[in-house]
C-alpha positions in Angstrom: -17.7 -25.7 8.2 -16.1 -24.8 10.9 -19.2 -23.9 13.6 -17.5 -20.8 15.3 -17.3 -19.1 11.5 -19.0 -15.9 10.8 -19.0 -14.8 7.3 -19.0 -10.5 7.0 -22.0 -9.6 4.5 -19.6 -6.6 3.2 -20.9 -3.3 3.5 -23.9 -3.1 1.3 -26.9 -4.4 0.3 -26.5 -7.3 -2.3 -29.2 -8.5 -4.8 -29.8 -12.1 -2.9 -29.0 -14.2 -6.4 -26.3 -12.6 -6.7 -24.8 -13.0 -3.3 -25.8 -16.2 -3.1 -24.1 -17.5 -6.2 -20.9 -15.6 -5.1 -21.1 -17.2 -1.7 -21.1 -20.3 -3.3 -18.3 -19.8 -5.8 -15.8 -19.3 -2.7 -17.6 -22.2 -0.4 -14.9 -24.9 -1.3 -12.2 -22.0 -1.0 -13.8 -21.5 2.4 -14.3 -25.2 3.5 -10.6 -26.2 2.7 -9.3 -23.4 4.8 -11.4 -24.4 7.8 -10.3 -28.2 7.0 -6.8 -27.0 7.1 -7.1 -25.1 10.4 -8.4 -28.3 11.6 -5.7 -30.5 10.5 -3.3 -27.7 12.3 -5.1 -28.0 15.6 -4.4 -32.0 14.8 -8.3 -32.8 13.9 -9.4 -34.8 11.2 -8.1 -37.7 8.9 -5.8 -35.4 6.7 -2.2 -34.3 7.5 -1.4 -30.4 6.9 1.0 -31.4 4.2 -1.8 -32.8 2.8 -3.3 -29.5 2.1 -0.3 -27.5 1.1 0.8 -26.8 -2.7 3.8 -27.6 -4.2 4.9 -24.2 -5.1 4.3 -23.6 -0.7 6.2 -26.8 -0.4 8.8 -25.2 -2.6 8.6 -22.3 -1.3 8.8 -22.8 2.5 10.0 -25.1 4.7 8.6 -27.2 7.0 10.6 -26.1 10.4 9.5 -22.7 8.8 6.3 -23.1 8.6 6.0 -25.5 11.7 7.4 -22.8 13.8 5.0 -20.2 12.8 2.1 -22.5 13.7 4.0 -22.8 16.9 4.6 -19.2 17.4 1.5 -17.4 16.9 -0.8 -20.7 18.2 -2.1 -21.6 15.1 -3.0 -24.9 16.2 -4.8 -23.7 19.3 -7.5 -22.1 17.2 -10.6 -21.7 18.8 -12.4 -19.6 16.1 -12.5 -18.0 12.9 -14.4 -14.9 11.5 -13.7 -14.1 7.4 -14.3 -11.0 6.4 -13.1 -11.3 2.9 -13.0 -14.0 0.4 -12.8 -14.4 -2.9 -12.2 -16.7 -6.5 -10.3 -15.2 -9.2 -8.6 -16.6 -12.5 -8.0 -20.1 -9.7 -7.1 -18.6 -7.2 -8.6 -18.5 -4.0 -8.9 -15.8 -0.9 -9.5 -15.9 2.4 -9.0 -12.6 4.8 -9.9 -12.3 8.9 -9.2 -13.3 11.8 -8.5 -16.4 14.1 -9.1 -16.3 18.0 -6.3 -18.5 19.9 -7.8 -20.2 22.7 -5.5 -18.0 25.3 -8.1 -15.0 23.8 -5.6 -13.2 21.2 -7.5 -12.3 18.0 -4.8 -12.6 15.0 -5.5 -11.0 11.2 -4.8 -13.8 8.4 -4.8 -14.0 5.1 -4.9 -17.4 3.5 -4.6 -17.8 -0.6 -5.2 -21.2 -2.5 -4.3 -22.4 -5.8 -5.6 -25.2 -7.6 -3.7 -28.3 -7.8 -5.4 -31.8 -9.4 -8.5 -29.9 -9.0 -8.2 -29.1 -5.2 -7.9 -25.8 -3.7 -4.4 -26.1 -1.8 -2.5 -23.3 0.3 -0.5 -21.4 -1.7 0.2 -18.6 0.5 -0.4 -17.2 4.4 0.4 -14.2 5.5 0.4 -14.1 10.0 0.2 -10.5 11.4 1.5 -10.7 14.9 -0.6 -9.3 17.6 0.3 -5.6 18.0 0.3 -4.7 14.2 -3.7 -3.8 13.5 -5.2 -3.9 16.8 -3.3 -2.4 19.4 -1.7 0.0 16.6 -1.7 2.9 18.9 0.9 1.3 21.5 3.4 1.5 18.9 5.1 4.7 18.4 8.3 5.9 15.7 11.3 5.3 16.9 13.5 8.2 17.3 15.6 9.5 14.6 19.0 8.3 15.7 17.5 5.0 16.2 15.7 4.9 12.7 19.5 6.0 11.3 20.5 2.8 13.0 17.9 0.7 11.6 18.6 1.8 8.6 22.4 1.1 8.5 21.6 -2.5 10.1 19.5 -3.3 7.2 21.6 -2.1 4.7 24.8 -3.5 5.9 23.1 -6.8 5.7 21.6 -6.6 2.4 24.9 -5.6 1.0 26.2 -8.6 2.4 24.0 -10.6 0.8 24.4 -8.9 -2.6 28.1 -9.2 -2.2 28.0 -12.8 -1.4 25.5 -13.8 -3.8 23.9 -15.5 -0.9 20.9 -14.7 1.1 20.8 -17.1 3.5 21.8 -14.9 6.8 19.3 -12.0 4.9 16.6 -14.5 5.3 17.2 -15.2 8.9 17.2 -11.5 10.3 14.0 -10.6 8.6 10.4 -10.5 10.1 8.6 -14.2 10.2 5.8 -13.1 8.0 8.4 -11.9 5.1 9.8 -15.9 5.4 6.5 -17.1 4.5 6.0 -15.1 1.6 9.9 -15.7 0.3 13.3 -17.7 0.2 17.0 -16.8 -0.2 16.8 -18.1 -3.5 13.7 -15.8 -4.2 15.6 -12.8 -3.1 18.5 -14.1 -5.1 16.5 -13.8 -8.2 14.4 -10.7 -7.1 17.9 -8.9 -7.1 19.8 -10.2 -9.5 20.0 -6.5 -11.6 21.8 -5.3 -8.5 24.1 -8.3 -8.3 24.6 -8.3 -12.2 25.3 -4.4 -12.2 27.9 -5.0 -9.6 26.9 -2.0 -7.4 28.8 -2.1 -4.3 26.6 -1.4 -1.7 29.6 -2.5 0.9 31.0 0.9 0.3 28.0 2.3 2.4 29.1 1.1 5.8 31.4 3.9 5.9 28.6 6.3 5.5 25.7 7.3 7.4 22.4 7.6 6.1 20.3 10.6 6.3 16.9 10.9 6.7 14.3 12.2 4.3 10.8 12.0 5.1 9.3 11.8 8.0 9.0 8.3 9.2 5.3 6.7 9.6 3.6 3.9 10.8 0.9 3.0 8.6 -2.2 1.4 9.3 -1.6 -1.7 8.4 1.1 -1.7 11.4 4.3 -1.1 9.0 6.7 1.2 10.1 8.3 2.9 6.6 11.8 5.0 6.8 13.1 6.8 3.8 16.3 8.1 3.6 19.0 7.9 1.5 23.1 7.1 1.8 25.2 10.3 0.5 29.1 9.8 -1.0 31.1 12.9 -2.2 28.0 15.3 -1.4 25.5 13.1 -3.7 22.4 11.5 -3.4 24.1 7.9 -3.9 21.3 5.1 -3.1 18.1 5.9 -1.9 15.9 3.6 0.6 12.2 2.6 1.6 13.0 0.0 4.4 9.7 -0.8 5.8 9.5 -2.8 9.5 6.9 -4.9 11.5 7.3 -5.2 15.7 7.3 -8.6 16.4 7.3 -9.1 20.0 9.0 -5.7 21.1 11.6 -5.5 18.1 11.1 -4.0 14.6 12.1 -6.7 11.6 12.4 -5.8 8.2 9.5 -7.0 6.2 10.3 -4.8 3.0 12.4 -2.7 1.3 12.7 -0.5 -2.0 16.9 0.4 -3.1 17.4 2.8 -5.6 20.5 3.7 -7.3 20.1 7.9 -8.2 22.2 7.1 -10.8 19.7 5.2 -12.8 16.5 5.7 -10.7 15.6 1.7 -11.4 14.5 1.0 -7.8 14.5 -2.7 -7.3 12.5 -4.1 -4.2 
């Protein structure tokens, strides 16, 4: 193991049997993350693809996922501290954060699955510096630029819903949305729309109004509700949720619901 690791006890006071027989039901989890760090850093015997899934490999591409490494200096690791981690029903958990030699502390989540009996990365989820830590330098937008946001995002999902193609979708969302998805995941997450041939093009001539309050959580997401009127009605409401990655706010989620069937898809 990685000698920089620190593993968080929790917050209580644990039987020691009992913690020590969960601490070694998530060592191998554990072990094959820190070998994977390593093999990002270029340590070791094993290549990263090595230690990927298939469903990742599926999933994700590899000038995706080769330029988040890049981005956020994931192979410049100079520690790790987990404060979570976990086995459940195969698959595996691991929660913290990773100090990058130039001193940024970065919050990651890594999740495994088994494949041929090896724990292999299944998912990761990067959360940009400025999200958790230094929450309090971000602050709402105003409303006309929220209205903006809003219309930006939903122009562009409508052209991807009109298109049947999510390809230009994929590329304007946030980099931590990429790793979770694909164009042809969001083509299939949204088929009822497609199917139900709701033209959501129409809403370009509209503006959108706002109806709650906009918030940034504390997780770091900013969430704006609102919803698009035609003729006077309530025609599609919105959840649109953002992340600021280096000074601009990407979509990283969203919620669409036609009033017309309240069915929100998302």
């Amino acid at each position: 193991m990685n000698k920089f690791t620190k593993i968080a006890l929790g917050f209580g006071v644990f039987v020691a049997v009992a913690f020590a027989l969960g601490y070694a039901s998530t060592s191998g989890v554990a072990e094959q993350g820190e070998s994977l760090l390593s093999a990002l850093r270029g340590e070791g015997t094993r290549t990263v693809d090595s230690f990927l899934s298939e469903k990742f490999k599926q999933n994700v591409k590899p000038e995706t996922f080769k330029g988040i490494v890049q981005r956020f200096g994931l192979n410049k690791i100079e520690s790790t501290w987990w404060n979570q981690r976990s086995v459940e029903n195969s698959v595996g958990t691991l929660r913290g954060k990773v100090t990058i030699e130039d001193g940024r502390e970065i919050p990651l989540h890594l999740g495994f699955t088994k494949d041929n009996g090896e724990w292999k990365l299944s998912e990761i989820v990067v959360e940009p510096p400025g999200r958790v830590e230094d929450i309090s330098t971000l602050t709402v937008p105003n409303n006309e630029a929220l209205v903006e946001l809003s219309k930006s995002s939903m122009s562009s999902f409508a052209k991807a819903l009109e298109s049947h193609d999510f390809e230009m979708f994929y590329q304007e969302i946030s980099e931590n949305w990429k790793l979770s998805s694909t164009p042809k995941m969001f083509l299939k997450n949204f088929a009822p729309l497609i199917e139900k041939n709701y033209d959501f093009g129409l809403l370009n001539t509209h503006t959108p109004e706002l109806t709650k309050t906009a918030e940034i959580a504390e997780s770091g997401f900013l969430n704006v509700y609102g919803h698009f009127p035609t003729a006077g009605e309530k025609n599609v409401e919105y959840r649109f949720s953002y992340v600021n990655e280096f000074g601009k706010w990407k979509l990283t989620g969203l919620s669409v619901i036609p009033v017309i069937e309240k069915n929100s898809v998302q």
